[in-house]
C-alpha positions as CSV (number, residue, x, y, z in Angstrom):
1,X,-9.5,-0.3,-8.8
2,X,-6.3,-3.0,-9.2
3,X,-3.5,-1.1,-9.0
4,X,-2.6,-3.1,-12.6
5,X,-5.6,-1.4,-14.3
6,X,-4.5,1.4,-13.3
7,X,-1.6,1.3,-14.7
8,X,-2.6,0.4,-18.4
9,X,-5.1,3.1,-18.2
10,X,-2.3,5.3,-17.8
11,X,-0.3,3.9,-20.6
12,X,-3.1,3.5,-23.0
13,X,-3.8,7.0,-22.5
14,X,-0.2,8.4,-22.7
15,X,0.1,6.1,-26.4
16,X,-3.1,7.1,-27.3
17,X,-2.6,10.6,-26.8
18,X,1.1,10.0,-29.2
19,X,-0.5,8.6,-32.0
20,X,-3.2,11.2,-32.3
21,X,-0.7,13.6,-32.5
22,X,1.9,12.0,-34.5
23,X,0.5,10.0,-37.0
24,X,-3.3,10.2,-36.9
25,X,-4.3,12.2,-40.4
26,X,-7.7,12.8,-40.0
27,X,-8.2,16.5,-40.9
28,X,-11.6,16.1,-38.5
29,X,-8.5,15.8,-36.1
30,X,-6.6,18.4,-36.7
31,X,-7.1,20.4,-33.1
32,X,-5.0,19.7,-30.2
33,X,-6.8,17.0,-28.6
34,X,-6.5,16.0,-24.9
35,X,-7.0,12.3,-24.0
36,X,-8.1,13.2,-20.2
37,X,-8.9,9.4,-19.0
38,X,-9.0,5.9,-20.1
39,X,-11.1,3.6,-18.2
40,X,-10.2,-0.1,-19.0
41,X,-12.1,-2.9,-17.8
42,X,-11.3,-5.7,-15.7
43,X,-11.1,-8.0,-18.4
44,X,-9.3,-5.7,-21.2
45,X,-11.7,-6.0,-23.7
46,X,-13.3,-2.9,-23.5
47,X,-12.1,1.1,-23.0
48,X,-14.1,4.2,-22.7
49,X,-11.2,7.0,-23.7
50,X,-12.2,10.3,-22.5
51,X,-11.2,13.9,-24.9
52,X,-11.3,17.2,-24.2
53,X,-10.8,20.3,-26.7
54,X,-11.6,23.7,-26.8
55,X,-14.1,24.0,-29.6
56,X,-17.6,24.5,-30.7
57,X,-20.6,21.8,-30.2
58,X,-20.2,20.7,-34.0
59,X,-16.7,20.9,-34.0
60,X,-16.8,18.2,-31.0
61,X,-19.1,15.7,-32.8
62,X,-16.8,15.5,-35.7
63,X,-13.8,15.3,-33.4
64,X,-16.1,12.4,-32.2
65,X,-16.6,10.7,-35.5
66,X,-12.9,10.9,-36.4
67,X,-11.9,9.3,-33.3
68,X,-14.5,6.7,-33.4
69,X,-13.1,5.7,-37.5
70,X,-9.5,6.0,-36.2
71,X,-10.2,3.5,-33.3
72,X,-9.4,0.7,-35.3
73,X,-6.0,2.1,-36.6
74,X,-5.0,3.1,-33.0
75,X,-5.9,-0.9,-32.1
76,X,-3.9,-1.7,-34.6
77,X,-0.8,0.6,-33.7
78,X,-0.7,0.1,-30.3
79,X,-1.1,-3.8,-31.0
80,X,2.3,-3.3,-32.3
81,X,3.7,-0.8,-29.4
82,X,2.5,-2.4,-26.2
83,X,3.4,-5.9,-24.6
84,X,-0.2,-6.6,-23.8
85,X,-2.3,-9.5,-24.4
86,X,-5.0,-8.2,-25.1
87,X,-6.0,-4.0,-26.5
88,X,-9.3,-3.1,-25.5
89,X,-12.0,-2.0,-28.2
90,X,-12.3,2.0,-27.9
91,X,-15.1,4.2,-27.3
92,X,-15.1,7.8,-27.1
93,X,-16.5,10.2,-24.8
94,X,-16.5,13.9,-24.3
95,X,-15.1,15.3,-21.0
96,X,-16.2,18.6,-20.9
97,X,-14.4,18.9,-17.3
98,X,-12.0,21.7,-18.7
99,X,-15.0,23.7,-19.7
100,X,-17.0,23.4,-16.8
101,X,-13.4,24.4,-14.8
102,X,-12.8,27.3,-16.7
103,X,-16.6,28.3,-15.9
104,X,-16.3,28.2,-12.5
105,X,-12.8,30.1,-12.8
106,X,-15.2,32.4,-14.6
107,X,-17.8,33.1,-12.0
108,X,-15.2,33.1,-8.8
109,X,-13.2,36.2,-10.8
110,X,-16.7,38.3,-11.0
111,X,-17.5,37.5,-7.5
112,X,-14.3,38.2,-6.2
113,X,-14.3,41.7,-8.4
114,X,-17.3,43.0,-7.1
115,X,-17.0,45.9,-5.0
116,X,-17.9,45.4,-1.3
117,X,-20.7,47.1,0.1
């Protein structure tokens, strides 16, 4: 990957992350959501933004939905922040790396406190 996209992944994720929590209202938005990744593509016009939250499978579709009607007010915003030609249209994935982390955490604590035979 171009060191360049790289580098606006980054800071599309650190903005995006601002605005959701500082001035995104959307009470379907109201958990602490983690913007893990943002992969741009080569030409800009597109973004898949990847979130993560601790929270039930319902929970996490509205938390979908609400980012997915906020996308347009985040273009807009960060139209206004960044010194980019061009912001990329958003779409919004799940990253359910935390959970699958905190699983395996899970199972390596009751292996390790097994007693020994």
């Amino acid at each position: 990957m171009a060191h360049r996209i790289e580098r606006v992944n980054q800071l599309l994720r650190r903005e995006i992350s601002e605005l959701l929590q500082r001035q995104v209202k959307d009470p379907r938005l109201g958990s602490l959501i983690a913007v893990t990744e943002v992969e741009t593509s080569v030409d800009l016009k597109y973004a898949k933004v990847f979130v993560s939250c601790m929270s039930s499978d319902e929970e996490k579709k509205d938390i979908l939905k609400g980012l997915a009607s906020a996308a347009g007010f985040l273009r807009k915003e960060l139209t206004g922040n960044l010194k980019l030609r061009r912001i990329p249209e958003f779409s919004f994935y799940w990253d359910d790396s935390i959970e699958r982390g905190d699983h395996l955490m899970q199972l390596i604590d009751r292996v390790s406190s097994k007693p020994e035979s």
